[in-house]
C-alpha positions as CSV (number, residue, x, y, z in Angstrom):
1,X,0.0,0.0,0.0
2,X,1.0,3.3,-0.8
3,X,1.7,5.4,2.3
4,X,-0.2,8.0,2.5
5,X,0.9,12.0,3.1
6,X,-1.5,14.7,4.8
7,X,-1.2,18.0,6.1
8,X,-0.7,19.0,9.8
9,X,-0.6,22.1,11.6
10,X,2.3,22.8,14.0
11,X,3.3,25.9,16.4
12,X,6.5,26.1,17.2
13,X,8.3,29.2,19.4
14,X,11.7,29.8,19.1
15,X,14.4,30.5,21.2
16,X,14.5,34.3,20.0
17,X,10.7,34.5,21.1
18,X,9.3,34.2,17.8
19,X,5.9,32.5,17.2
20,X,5.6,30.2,13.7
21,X,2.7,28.5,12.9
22,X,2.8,26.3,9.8
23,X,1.3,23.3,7.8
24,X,4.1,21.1,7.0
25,X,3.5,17.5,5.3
26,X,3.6,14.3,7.0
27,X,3.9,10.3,6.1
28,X,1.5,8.8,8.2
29,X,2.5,5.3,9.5
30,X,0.3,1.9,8.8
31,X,-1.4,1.7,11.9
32,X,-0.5,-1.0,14.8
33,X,-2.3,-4.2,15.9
34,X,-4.4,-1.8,18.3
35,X,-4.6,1.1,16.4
36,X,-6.4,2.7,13.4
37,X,-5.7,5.3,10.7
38,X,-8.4,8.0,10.9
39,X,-9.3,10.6,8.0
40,X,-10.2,13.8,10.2
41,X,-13.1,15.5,8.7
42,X,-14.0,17.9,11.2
43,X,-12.2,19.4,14.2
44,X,-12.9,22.5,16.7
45,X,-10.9,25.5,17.4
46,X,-11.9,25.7,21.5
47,X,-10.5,27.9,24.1
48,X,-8.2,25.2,25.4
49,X,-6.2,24.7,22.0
50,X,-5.6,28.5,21.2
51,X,-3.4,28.4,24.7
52,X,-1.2,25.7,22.1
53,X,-1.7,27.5,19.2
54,X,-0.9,31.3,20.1
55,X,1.5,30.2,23.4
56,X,2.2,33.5,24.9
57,X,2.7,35.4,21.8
58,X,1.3,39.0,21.5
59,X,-1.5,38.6,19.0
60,X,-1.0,42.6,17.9
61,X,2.4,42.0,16.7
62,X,0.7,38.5,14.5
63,X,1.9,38.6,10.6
64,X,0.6,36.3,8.0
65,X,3.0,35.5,5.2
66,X,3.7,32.4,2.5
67,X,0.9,31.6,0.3
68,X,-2.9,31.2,0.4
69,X,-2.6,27.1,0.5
70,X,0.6,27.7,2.6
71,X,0.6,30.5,5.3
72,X,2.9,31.1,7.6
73,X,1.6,32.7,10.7
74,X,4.6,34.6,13.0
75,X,3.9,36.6,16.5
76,X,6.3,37.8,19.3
77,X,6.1,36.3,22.7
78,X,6.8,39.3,25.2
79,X,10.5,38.5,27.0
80,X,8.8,38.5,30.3
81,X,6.3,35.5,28.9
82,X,9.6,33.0,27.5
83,X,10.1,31.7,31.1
84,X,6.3,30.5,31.0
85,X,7.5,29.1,27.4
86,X,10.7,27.4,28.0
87,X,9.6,23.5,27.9
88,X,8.4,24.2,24.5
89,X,11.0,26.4,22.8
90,X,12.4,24.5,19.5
91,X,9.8,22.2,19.2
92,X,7.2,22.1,16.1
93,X,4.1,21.2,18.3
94,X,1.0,19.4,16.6
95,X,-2.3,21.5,18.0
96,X,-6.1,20.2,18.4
97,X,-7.3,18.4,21.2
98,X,-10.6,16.7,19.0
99,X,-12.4,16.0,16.0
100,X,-14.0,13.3,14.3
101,X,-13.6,11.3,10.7
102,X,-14.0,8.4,9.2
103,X,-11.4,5.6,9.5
104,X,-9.7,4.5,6.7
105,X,-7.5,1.8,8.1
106,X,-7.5,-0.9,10.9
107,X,-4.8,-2.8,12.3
108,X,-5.6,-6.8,12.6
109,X,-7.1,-6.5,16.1
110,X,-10.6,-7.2,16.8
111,X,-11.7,-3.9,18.7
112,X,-9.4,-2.0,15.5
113,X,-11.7,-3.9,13.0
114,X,-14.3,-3.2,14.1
115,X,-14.1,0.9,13.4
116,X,-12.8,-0.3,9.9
117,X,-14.7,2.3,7.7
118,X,-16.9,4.0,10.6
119,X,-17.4,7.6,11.9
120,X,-15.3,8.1,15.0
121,X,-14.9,10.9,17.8
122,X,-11.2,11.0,19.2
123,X,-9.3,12.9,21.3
124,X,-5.9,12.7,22.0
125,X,-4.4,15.7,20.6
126,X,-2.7,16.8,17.0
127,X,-6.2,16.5,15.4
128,X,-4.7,19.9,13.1
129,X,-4.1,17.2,10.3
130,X,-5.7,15.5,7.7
131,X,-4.9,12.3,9.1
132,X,-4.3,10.7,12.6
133,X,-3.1,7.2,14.1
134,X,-4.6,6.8,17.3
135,X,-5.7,3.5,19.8
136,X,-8.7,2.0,18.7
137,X,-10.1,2.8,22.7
138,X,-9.8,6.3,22.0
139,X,-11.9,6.4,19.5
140,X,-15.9,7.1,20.5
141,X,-17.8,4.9,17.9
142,X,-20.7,7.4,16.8
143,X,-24.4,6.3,16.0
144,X,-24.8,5.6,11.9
145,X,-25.7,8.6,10.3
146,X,-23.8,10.5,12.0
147,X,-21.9,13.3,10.6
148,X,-18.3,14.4,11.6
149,X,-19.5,17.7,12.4
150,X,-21.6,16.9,14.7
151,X,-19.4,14.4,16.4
152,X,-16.4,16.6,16.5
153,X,-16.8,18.1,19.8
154,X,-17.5,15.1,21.0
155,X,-15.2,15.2,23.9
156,X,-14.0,18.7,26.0
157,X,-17.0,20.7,26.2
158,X,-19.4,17.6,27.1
159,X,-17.3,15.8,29.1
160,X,-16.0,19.3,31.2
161,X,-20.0,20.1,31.4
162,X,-20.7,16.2,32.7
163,X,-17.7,16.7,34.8
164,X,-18.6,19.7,36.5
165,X,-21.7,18.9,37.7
166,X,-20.3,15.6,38.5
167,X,-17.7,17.1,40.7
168,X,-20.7,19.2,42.7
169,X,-22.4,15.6,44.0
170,X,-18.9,14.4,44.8
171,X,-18.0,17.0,47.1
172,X,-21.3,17.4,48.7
173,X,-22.7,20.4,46.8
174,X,-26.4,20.4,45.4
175,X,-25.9,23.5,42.8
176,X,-23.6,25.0,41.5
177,X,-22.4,28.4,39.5
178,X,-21.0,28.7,36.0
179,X,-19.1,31.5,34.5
180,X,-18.7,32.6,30.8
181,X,-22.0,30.4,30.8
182,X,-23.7,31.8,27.1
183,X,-20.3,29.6,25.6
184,X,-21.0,26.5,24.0
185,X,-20.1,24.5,26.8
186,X,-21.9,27.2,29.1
187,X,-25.3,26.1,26.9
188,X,-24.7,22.5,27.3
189,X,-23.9,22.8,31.0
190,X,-27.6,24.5,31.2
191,X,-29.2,22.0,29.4
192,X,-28.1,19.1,31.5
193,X,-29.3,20.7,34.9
194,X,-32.2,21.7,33.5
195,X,-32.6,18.1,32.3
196,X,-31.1,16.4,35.4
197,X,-33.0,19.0,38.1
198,X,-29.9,20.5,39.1
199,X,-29.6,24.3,40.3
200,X,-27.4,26.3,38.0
201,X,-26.3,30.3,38.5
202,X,-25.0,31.4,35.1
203,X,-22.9,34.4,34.8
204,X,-22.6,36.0,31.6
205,X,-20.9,39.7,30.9
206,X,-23.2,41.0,28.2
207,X,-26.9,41.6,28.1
208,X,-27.5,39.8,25.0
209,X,-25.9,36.6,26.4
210,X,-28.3,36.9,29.1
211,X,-31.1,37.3,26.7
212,X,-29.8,33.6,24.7
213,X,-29.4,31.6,27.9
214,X,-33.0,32.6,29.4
215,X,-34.5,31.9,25.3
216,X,-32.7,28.5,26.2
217,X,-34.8,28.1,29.5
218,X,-32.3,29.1,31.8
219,X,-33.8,30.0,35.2
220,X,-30.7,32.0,37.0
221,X,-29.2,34.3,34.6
222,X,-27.0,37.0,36.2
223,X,-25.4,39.8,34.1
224,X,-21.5,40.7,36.0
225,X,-21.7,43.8,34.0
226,X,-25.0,45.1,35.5
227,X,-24.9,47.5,38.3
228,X,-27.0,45.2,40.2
229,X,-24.7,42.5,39.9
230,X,-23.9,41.6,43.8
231,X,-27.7,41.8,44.7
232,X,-28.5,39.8,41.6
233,X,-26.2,36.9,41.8
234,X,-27.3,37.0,46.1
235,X,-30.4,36.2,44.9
236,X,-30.0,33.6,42.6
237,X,-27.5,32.0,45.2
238,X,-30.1,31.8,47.9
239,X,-32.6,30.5,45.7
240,X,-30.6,27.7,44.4
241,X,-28.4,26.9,47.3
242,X,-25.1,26.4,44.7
243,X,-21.9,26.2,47.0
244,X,-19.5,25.5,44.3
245,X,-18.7,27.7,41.1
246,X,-16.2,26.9,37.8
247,X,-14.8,30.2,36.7
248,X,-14.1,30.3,33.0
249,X,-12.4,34.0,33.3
250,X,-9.7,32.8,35.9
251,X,-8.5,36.9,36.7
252,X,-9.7,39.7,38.4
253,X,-12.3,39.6,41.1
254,X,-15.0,37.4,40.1
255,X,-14.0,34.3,42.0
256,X,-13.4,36.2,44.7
257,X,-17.3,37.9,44.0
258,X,-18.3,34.5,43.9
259,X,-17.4,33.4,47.2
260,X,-18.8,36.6,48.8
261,X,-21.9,35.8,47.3
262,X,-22.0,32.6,48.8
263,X,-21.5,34.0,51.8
264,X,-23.8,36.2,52.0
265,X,-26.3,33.6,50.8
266,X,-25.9,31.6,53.6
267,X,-25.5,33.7,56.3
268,X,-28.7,35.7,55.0
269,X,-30.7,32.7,56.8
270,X,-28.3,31.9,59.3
271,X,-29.3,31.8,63.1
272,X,-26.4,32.5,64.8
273,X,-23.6,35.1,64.4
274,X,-19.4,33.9,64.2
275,X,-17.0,36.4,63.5
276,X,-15.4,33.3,61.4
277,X,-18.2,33.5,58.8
278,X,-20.6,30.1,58.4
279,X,-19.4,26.8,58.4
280,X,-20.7,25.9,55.3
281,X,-17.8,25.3,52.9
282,X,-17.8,27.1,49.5
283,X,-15.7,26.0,46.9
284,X,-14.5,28.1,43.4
285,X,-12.6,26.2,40.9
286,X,-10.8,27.9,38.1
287,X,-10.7,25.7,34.8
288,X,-9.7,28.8,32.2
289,X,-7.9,32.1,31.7
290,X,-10.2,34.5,29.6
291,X,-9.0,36.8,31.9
292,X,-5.5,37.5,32.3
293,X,-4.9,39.3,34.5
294,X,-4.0,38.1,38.3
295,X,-6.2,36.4,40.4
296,X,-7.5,39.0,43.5
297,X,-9.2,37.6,46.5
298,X,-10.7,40.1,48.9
299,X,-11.6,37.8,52.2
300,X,-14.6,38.8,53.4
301,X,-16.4,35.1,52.9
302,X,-15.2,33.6,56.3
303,X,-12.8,30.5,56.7
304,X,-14.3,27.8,55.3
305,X,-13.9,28.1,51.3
306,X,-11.7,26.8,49.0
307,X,-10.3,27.9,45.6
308,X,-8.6,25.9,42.8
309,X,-7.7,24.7,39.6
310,X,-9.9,22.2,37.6
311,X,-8.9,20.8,34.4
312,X,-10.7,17.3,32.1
313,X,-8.1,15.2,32.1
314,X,-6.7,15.0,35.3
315,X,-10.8,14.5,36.4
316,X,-11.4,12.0,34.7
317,X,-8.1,10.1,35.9
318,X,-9.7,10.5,39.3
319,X,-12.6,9.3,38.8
320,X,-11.7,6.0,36.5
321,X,-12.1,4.2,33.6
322,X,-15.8,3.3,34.7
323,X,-17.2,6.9,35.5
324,X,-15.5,7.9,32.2
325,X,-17.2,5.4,30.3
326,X,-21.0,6.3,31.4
327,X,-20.2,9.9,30.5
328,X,-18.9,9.1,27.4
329,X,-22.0,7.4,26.5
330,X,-24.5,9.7,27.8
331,X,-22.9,11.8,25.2
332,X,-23.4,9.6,22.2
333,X,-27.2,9.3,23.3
334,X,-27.4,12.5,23.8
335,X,-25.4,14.0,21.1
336,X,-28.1,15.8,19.1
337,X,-29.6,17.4,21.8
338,X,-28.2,18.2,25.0
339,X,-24.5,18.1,23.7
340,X,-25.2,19.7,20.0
341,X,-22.5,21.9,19.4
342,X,-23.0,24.7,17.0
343,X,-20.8,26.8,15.0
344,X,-20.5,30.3,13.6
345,X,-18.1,29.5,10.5
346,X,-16.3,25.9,9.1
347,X,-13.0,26.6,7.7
348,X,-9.9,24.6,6.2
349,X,-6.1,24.0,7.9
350,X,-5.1,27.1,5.5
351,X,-8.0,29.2,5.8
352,X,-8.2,28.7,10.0
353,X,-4.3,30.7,9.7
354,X,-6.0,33.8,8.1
355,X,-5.4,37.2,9.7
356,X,-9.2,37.3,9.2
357,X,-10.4,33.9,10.8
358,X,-7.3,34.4,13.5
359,X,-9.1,37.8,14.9
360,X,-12.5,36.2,14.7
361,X,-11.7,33.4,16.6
362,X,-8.6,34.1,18.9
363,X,-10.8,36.9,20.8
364,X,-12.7,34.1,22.3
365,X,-15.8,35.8,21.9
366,X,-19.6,34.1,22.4
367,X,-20.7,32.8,19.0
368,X,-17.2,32.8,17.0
369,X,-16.6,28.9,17.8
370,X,-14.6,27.5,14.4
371,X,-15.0,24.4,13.3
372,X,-11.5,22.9,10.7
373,X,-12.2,20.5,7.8
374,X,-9.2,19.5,7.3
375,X,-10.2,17.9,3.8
376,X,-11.5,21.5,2.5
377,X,-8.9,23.0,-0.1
């Protein structure tokens, strides 16, 4: 058999502090035993792989050279930002965390052969590429029919959304609050408390993302930019009870808001006075950095609150092979409804490295989530 050649996408920061992203060609190997060789047909630009893509670089100083089927992308990473860069200086790094295709080659074992020819989800990074060799048990085996797009997101923003209100009934919460919540995983988050009865508080920042999650059914919608913010999001914390909050902005003051929110939720009904604040414990995990600035905590929640990071994969190490497994396939039943991903524009490799598409979609905004077809072009 002929070995086959596809593009992939690679971001690579060198040691003078100068961003390159490329597509370069690569041979892709004949799959192992355990393994198969998967066509990617769809793929999506989320938060968590522009961190990869961009690295520290200082988007105002981005350039896009080479050619239309061919551009080269540069950027400067800021001097005081190498240190944070140093483990991956010199190396062409493959980017995209997910996507879906069809596979196009099995090796000879049974759980391989059976994917021979089928529409897969898969995770597992470098998904930038026309083609990828993955295990065969990383590959979600979707329902007939289905089409990549619709599988491609098959993965982060379900599973973070399953995870995070998993997370809440593991450590004893009964709601919980959700920031940046009009995203796309913001929107599936909603949908499975609404569907599962569990309180949610979404926080958006605009008016109009207030306006799509409450058209979506949403019952607490608070808006941070509102003057009325702190009695607003009181309000909606005493009437749901959430003790536990996933910040998507990560800097400024709004996990720190958060908490005294909380607070003030639950000493609002509480029958005796302690100059240590309740004993209830409230619990803020950050699990993104739209904001970069530094974290600030102003301490006026009492002692018994907690704040830290929260990331997928290390989650779903903790929890095992067997939690893992019933959230995956809650997400193949429900993967035209309550974990439908939409998208506001579907690109190729070359097109996503436009200065046009780079703007659109590196300012993170609600309703600029990119979908890659890698095949396109």
């Amino acid at each position: 058999m002929t070995a086959r050649t596809g593009l992939q996408l690679r971001s690579l920061v060198k040691p003078d502090g100068e961003l390159e992203i490329t597509l370069v060609d690569q041979t892709v190997p004949a799959p192992g035993a355990d393994e198969v060789v998967v066509r990617v047909e769809a793929t999506p630009l989320n938060p968590s792989d522009l961190g990869l893509l961009f690295g520290a670089a200082d988007l105002s100083t981005l350039k896009v050279g080479g050619t239309a089927a061919r551009p080269v992308v540069t950027a400067r990473v800021p001097e005081r930002a190498m240190p944070s860069m140093g483990a991956r200086v010199g190396h062409a790094m493959p980017v995209g965390n997910e996507g879906a295709g069809t596979v196009v080659e099995a090796g000879s074992s049974p759980e391989a052969q059976a994917l021979a020819g089928r529409v897969v989800a898969l995770i597992g990074g470098a998904m930038y590429a026309q083609y990828r060799v993955v295990k065969a048990r990383d590959c979600l085996l979707l329902p007939a029919g289905t089409a990549p797009a619709a599988g491609a997101s098959c993965f982060v923003n379900p599973l973070t959304s399953l995870g995070m209100v998993e997370t809440m009934r593991r450590e004893g919460h009964t709601a919980l609050v959700h920031t940046a919540a009009a995203s796309n995983l913001g929107q599936m988050l909603n949908r499975i408390c609404l569907k599962d009865g569990v309180g949610l508080v979404n926080v958006v920042r605009k008016p109009e993302q207030a306006a799509l999650l409450r058209a979506q059914g949403a019952r607490h919608v608070v808006d941070s930019s509102a003057d009325t913010f702190k009695d607003d999001l009181t309000e909606a914390l005493v009437a749901t009870g959430a003790t536990i909050a996933f910040d998507a902005t990560g800097g400024g003051q709004l996990a720190s808001r958060l908490l005294t929110g909380m607070e003030a939720a639950i000493t609002r009904t509480a029958k005796e006075y302690s100059r240590y604040g309740s004993n209830v414990h409230k619990q803020v995990y950050l699990y993104g950095s739209l904001d970069m600035r530094p974290t600030e905590i102003v301490r006026n929640f009492g002692f018994s609150w907690g704040m830290g990071g929260w990331l997928l994969f290390p989650f779903l190490q903790k929890v095992g092979p067997e939690v893992g497994a019933r959230l995956r396939q809650r997400v193949v039943d429900e993967l035209h409804t309550t974990f439908a991903s939409h998208y506001s524009k579907e690109v190729s490799l070359a097109e996503a490295l436009s200065a046009d598409a780079i703007a659109a979609y590196g300012a993170r905004a609600t309703g600029t989530k990119y979908l890659i077809v890698p095949s396109r072009g």
